[in-house]
N, C-alpha and C positions, 0 to 999 in steps of 0.2 A: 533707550532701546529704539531700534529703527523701525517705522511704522508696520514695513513691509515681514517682518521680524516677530511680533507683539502676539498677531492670534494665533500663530505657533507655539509661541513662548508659555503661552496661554493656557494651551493643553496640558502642561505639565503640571500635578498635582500638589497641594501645597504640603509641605512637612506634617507628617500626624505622628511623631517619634521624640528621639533625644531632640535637643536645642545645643549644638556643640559649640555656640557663644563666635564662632569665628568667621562666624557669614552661611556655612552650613547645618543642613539638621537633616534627620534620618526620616527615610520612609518605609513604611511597611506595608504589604498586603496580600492575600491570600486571590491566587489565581485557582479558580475554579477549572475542574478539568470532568469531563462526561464522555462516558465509555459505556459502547455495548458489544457485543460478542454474540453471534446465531451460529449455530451448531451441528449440522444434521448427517450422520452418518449411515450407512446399510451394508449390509453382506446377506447374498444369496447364494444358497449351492444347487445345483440341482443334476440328479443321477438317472441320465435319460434310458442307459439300459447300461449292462456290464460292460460293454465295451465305449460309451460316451457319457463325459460327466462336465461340466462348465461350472463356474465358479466366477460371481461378479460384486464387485465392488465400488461403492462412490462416496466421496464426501461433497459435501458444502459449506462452504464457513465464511460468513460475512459482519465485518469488525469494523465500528465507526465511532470516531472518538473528536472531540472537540475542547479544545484549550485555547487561553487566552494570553497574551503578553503580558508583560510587568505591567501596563498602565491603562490594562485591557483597553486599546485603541483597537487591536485585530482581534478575530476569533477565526484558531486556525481548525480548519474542519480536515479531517483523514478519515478517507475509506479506503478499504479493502476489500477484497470478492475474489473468494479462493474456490475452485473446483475439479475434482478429478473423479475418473473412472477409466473399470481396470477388470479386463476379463482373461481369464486363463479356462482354455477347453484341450481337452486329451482326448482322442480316439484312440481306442485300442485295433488297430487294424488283425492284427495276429499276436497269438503270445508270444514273437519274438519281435514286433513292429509295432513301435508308437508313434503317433503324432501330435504336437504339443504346440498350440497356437495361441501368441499372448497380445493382448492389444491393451495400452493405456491414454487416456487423452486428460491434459491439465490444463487449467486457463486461469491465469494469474491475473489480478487487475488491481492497480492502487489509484489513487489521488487524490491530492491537496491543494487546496487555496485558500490564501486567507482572506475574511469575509473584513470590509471595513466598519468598525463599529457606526451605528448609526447617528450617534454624540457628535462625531467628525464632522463638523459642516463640508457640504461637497466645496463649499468654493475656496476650500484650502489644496485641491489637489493641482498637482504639477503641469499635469498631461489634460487636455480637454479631453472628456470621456472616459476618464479613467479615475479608479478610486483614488485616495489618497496612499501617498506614497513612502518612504522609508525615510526619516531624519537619526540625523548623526551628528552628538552634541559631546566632543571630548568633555570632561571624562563621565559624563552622565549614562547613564543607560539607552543604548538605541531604543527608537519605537521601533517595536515588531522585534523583539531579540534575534536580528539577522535573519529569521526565518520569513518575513512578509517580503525581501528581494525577491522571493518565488511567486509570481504572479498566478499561475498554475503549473501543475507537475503532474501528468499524466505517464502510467507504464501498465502497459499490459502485453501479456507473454503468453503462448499458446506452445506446449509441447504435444508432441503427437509421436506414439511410438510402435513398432508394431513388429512381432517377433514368429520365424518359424521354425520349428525344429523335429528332424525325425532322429526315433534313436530304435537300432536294430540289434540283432543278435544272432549269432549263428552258430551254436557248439560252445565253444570257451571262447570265439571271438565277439565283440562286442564294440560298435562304431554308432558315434550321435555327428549329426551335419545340421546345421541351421542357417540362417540368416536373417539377418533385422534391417531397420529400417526406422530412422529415427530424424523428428520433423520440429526444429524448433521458429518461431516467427516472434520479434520483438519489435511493439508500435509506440516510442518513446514520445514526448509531447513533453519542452520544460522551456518557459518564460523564464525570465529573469530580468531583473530591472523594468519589467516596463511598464510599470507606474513612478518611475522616477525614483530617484536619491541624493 
């Protein structure tokens, strides 16, 4: 085995399975994976007189979870951070005149990166200053099952939405007019490869 070759080779864990007698044996193990989930919702109404009423709503939900590869060399960490809010108010102008004003705002945000386990001596990595990086050993199992190419992965997304409408009436005739107004912004961030492969 070529010297430059050995402390990589090295990482690989020794058979704890069958012994299938022909130069191979099986390995087994249980990747641990840890999840949490925060949760917080509200709705408020409020009836400011007979002819105005608002009505507001929000959530929040923040979700982070971490898993490990086959030979837990990485530990891939995932967040999430989810938020919205959402008002709808009606003036009653005349009991033949309404007006109905809706506003919503959501703010998306995820990201992952895999963390290099600490076991990993640094002075196996590829790139100066960069953790250690993805090997690829036909027909063995990659380190990182494909997912450690992703150095990090940043996406976060802002909708913004905003709605007006009157609706009238006049004897048996009856006419609604509106208009919206809708504001999406996506701020994407995705590495790949560059810690080497």
């Amino acid at each position: 085995i070529a010297s430059s070759a050995r402390p990589i080779l090295s990482l690989y864990p020794h058979s704890n399975g069958s012994d299938f007698g022909d130069g191979t044996a099986e390995y087994t193990t249980a990747i641990p994976t840890r999840a949490s989930d925060s949760f917080l919702s509200g709705k408020a109404d409020a009836v400011f007189s007979s002819r105005w009423r608002t009505a507001l709503r929000g959530t929040l939900d923040r979700a982070v979870s971490d898993s490990e590869d086959t030979y837990q060399f990485y530990n891939f960490h995932n967040e999430t951070h989810y938020g919205f809010v959402n008002t709808d108010t009606q003036f009653v102008s005349s009991p033949s005149l309404i007006q109905t004003f809706r506003m919503g705002l959501s703010r998306n945000w995820n990201f992952f990166i895999p963390n290099v386990n600490p076991r990993v001596p640094s002075s196996l990595s590829f790139l100066p200053g960069q953790p250690f990086g993805v090997v690829e050993v036909t027909p063995l199992q990659d380190f990182g099952n494909n997912q450690a190419v992703i150095s990090r992965l940043l996406l976060a997304t802002t909708d913004a939405q905003f709605h007006y409408e009157i609706s009238a009436r006049r004897g048996k005739q009856s006419w609604k007019v509106g208009a919206g107004y809708a504001y999406t912004q996506t701020n994407p961030a995705l590495d790949v490869n560059t810690r080497g492969l």
